[in-house]
N, C-alpha and C positions, 0 to 999 in steps of 0.2 A: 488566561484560561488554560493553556498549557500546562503550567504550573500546579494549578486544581488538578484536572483530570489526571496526573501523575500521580500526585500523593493521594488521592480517594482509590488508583489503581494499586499502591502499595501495599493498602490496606486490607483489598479485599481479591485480588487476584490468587493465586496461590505461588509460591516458590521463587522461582527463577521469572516466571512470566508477570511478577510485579515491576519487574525493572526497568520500566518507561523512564527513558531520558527524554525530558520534553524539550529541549534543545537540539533533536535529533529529528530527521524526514523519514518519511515513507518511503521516498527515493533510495536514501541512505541504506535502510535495511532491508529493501526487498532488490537492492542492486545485484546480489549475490546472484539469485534468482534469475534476475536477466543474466548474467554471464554464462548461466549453468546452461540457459535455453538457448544463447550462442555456440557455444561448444558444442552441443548436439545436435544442432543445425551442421554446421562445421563438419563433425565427423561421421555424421548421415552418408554426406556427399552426394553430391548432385547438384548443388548451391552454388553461389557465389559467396563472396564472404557477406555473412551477416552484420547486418545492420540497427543498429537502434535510435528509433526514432523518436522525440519528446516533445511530446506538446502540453505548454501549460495553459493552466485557466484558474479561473478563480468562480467562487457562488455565496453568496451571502444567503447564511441561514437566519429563522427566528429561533426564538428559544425551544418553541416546541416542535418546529421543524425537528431540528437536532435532536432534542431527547428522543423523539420519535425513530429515530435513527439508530439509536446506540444499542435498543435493545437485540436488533438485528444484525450485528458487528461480532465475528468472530468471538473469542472467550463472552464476551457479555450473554452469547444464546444459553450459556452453560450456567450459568450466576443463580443462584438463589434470591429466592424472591427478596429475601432483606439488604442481602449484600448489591443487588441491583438497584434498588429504592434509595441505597447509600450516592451509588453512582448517579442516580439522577438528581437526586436533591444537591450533592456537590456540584457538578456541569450545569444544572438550573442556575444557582444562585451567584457561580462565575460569570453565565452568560448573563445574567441580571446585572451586572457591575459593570458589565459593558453595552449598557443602553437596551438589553433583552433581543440581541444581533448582534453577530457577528459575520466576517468573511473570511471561508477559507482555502488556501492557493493547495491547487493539484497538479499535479504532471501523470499525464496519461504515457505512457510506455509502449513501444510496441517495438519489437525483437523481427526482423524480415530480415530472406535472403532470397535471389533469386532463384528459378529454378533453371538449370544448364541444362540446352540440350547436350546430345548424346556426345555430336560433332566438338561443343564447347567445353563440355567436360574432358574428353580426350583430350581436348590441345591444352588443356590446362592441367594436362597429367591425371585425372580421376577419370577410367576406363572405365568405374563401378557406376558411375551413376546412368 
């Protein structure tokens, strides 16, 4: 299904933001993202170091579960009506080829740090926070 939803996205995405590698996570490219919201954690101060925490899970959709979904998904809210009709009828007739269900694994993200008292920051060298 990977595979579909990539190349129906080549087609109808525009530019650069056709170029879903469907061999590639969510993890993978919104990692940057976590770092960035460490770092600013980081040099806030007042923290301890930041942590990131991952939990995964999995949910098994139906076929209209999902389609129902897609229209509400970042670029897709922007799509024109034809070029979104393309997208569904492509990921309909994937997830049909796989029994009209599928299941899909997520890792939930979450970026913490603590906050240091006054006393704690001081001894850990950050008087600022």
């Amino acid at each position: 299904m990977a595979s579909a939803f990539a190349e129906v996205c080549r087609r109808v995405l525009p530019g650069p933001l056709s170029a879903i590698d469907p061999n590639s996570t969510a993890l993978k490219i919104y990692r940057p993202m976590f770092t960035k919201t460490a770092e600013g954690i980081a040099a806030a101060g007042g923290f301890g170091e930041p942590e990131q925490w991952h939990f995964n899970w999995r949910r098994e959709y139906t076929k209209d579960e999902w389609l129902d979904q897609i229209p509400t998904q970042g670029l897709f809210t922007r799509l024109a009506p034809d070029a979104l009709g393309e997208v569904l009828d492509t990921v309909g007739a994937a997830v049909d080829a796989l029994g009209g269900r599928f299941t899909l694994s997520y890792t939930t993200v979450a970026v913490t740090a603590t906050r240091l008292t006054p006393a704690a920051a001081a001894a850990d060298g950050r008087p600022d926070a």
